[in-house]
C-alpha positions in Angstrom: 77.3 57.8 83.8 77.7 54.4 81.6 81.2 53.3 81.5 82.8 53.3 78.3 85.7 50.4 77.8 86.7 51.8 74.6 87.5 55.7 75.8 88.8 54.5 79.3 91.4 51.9 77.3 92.3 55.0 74.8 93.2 57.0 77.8 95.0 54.7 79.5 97.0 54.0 76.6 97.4 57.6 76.0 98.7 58.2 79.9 101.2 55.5 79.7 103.4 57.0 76.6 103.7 59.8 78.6 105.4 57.8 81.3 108.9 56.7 81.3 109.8 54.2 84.2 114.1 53.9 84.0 116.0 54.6 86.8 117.8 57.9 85.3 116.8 61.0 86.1 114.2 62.4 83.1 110.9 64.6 83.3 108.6 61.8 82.1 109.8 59.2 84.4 107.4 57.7 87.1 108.3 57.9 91.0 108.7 54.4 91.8 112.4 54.9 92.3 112.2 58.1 94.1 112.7 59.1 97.7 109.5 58.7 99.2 108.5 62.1 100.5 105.4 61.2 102.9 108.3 59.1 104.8 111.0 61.9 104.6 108.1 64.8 105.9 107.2 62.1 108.6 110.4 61.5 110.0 110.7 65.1 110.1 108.2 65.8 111.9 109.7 63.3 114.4 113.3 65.3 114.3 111.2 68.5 114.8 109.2 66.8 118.1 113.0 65.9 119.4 114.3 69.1 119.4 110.7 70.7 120.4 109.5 67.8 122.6 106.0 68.3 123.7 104.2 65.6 125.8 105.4 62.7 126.2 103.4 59.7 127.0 104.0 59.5 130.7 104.9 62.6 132.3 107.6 60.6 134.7 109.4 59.2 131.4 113.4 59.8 131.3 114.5 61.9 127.8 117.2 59.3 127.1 114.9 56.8 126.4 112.2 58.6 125.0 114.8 60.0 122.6 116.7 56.8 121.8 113.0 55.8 121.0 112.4 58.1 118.5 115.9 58.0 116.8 115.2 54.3 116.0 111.7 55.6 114.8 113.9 57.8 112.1 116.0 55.7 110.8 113.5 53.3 109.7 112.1 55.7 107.9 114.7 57.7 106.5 117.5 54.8 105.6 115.8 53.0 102.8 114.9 56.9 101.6 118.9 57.3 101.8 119.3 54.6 99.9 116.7 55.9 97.0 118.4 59.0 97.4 121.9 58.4 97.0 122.4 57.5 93.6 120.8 61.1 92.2 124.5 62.3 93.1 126.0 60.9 89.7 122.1 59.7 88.1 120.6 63.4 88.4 120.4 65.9 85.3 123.0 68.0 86.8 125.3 65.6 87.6 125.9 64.3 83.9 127.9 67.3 83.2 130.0 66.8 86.2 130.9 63.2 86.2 130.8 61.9 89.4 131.2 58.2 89.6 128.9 55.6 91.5 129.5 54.5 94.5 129.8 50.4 94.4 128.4 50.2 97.6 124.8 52.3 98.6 123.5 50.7 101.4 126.9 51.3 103.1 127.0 54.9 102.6 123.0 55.4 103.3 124.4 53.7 106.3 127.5 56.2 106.8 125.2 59.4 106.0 122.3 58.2 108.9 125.8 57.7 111.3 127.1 61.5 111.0 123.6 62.7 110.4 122.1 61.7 114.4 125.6 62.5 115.8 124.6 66.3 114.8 121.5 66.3 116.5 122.9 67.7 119.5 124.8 70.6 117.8 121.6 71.6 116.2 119.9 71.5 119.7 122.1 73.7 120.4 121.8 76.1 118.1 118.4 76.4 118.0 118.1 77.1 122.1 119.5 80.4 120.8 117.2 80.8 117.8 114.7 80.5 120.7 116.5 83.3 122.6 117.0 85.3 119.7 112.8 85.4 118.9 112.1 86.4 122.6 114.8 88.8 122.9 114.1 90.2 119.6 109.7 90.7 119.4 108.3 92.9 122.1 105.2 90.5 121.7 107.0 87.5 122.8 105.3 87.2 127.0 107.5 83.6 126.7 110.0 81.1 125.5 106.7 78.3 125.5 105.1 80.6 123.2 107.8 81.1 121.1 108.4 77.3 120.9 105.0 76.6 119.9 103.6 79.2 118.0 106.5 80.8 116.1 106.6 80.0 112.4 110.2 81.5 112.1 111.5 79.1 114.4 110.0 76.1 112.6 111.3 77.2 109.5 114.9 77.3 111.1 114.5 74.4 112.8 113.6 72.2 109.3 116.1 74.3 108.2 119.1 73.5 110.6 117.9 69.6 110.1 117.8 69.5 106.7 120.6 71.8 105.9 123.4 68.6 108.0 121.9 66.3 105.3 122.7 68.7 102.7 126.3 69.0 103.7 126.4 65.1 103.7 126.1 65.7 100.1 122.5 64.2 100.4 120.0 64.5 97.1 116.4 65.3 96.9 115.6 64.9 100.9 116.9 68.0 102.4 114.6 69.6 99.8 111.4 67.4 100.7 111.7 68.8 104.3 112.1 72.5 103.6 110.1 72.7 100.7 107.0 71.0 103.3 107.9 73.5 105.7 107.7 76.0 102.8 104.0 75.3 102.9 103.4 75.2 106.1 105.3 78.1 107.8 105.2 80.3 104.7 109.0 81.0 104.9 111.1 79.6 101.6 114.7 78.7 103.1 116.9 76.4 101.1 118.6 73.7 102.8 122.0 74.7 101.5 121.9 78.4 103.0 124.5 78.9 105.8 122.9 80.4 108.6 124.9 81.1 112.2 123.3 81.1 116.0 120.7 83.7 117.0 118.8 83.8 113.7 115.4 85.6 113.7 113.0 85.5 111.2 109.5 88.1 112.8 106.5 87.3 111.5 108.1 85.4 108.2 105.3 85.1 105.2 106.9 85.6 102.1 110.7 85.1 103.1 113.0 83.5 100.4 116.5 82.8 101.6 118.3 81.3 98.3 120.8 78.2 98.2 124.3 80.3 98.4 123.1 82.5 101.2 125.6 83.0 104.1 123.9 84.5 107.1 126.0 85.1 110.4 125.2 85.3 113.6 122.3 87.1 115.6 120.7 88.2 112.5 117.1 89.3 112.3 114.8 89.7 109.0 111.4 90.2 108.7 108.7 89.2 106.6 109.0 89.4 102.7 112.7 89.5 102.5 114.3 87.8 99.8 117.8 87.1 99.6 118.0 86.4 96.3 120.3 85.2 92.8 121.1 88.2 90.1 121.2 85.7 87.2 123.3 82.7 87.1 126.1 81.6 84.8 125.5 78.4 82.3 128.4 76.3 81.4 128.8 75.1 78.1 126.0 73.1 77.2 123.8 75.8 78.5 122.8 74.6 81.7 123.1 76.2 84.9 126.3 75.8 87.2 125.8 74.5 90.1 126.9 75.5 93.9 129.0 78.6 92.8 128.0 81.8 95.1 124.8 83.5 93.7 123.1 84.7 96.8 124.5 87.7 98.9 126.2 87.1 102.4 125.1 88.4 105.3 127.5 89.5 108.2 127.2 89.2 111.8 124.4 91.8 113.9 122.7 92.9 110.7 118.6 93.4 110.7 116.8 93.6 107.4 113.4 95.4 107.4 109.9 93.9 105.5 110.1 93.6 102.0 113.9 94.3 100.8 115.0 92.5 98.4 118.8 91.7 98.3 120.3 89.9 95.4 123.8 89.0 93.8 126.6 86.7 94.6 128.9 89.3 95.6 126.8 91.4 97.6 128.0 91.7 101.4 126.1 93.6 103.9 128.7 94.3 106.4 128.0 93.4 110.1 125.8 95.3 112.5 123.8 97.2 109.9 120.6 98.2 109.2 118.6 97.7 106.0 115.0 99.7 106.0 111.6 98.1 104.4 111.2 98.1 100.9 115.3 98.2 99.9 115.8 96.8 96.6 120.2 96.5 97.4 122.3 94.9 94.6 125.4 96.5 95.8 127.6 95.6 99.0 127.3 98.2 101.8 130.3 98.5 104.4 129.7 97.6 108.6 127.6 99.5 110.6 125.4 100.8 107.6 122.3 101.9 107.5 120.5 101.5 104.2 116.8 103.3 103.8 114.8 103.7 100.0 114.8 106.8 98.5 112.5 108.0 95.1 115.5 107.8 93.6 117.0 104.6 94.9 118.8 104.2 98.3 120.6 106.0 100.7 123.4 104.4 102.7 124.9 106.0 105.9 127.4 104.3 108.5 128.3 105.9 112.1 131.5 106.7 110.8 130.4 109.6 108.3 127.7 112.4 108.7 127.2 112.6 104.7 125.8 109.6 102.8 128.5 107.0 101.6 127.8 105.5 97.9 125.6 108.5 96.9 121.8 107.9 95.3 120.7 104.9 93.4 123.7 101.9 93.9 
């Protein structure tokens, strides 16, 4: 095929007025001043390998080391991201309508946000020995905690999760998203990183699980796969745009299992602790503790050990 100067030059010149290259946040601008999310996902990978560690180079090496190793490994990579990242908290779309000032000094607070990020790395250890507990004690398949480590893709989604959701609460832009949405693709499981989820959290078998940004989730909780907790609709503000951060997924309470495929939506929906939710629920309404929710051809049907009759009738 004969090159042709005059088309490739038309092209090129037709590409580049679609391209915008300022610094604020607009559909048409180029990525040059973006996060950089093959160094985000790779430092991730490295979080994921210190909370999982699998073989390490020399089967006699000390952890402290081999950690410290890998922590200075992370913040090479992610610090100059933090720094890119940063300013979308008063440059982003969103942010124009809330008028949040600059901060006069970045690299001091990319510096601040790495500092109180790696001093939770330990507390997210921690949580996640008893995601590993909850996955064996909760699948009849599970023969060990090794294969639960290393083959579960519940517990990598909770364990991007759990990472990226400390860099949300640093009030971090764009990078807790990078790793979950990676993780997204790769495990299947859609959890956003500002969902609150407690200890013991199970996700069996996982494909096709959306846990929204509001979503609280308490402790020892297991869903399975296709379960969405999801938004009703959300408010707009005056302009016309979405509100931001105000509760639009439902809470979850403590002990509560939710069966394949229910869907669960709305702000104010609470299912109370230790319940049940069947497969194929579509809920929109709150149910009280110790529930437990199954589909009907006409809607649901919600019992609790308290009453032998059915409490919220047919169809809530």
């Amino acid at each position: 095929m004969k090159n042709n100067s005059s088309v490739t030059g038309r092209t090129a010149d037709a590409l580049a007025a679609l391209y915008a290259s300022g610094h604020d946040d607009r559909p048409e601008n180029v990525l040059w001043n973006y996060p950089a999310a093959s160094r985000v996902v790779e430092a991730l990978k490295i979080l994921i390998h210190i909370m999982f560690p699998e073989m390490a180079p020399s089967g006699t090496e000390e952890l402290k080391p081999h950690f410290a190793g890998k922590i200075a490994q992370i913040a090479l990579l992610l610090r100059p991201e933090l720094e890119r990242a940063i300013p979308f908290r008063w440059m982003s779309a969103s942010a124009k309508h809330t008028n949040e000032p600059p901060l006069n000094d970045i690299p001091a607070e990319a510096d601040r946000v790495l500092d109180c990020f790696f001093a939770k790395l330990p507390y997210i250890r921690e949580m996640l020995i008893d995601d590993v507990k909850a996955a064996y004690n909760g699948d009849p398949a599970a023969l060990s905690y090794a294969e639960v480590k290393l083959a579960y893709p519940g517990l990598l989604a909770i364990t991007s999760h759990r990472i990226a959701h400390e860099l949300y609460r640093l009030n971090t832009p764009i990078i807790p998203r990078i790793m979950n949405e990676w993780t997204h693709a790769k495990a299947g499981i859609d959890i956003h990183p500002g969902a609150t989820i407690g200890r013991g959290f199970f996700i069996d078998h996982g494909t096709g699980v959306v846990i929204g940004e509001t979503a609280r989730i308490g402790e020892t909780v297991k869903i399975y796969q296709g379960v969405t907790l999801g938004a009703k609709s959300f408010p707009l503000d005056e302009h016309g745009n979405p509100i931001k951060h105000v509760q639009r997924h439902p809470t979850v309470e403590d002990h509560v299992i939710i069966y394949a495929n229910t869907t669960v939506l709305g702000g104010k929906t609470i299912i109370g602790h230790h319940s049940v939710v069947g497969g194929n629920v579509f809920l929109l309404d709150s149910v009280p503790p110790h529930s437990f929710v199954t589909k009907t051809g006409d809607g649901v049907i919600v019992r609790t050990k308290d009453t032998t009759g059915l409490l919220g009738g047919l169809g809530i």
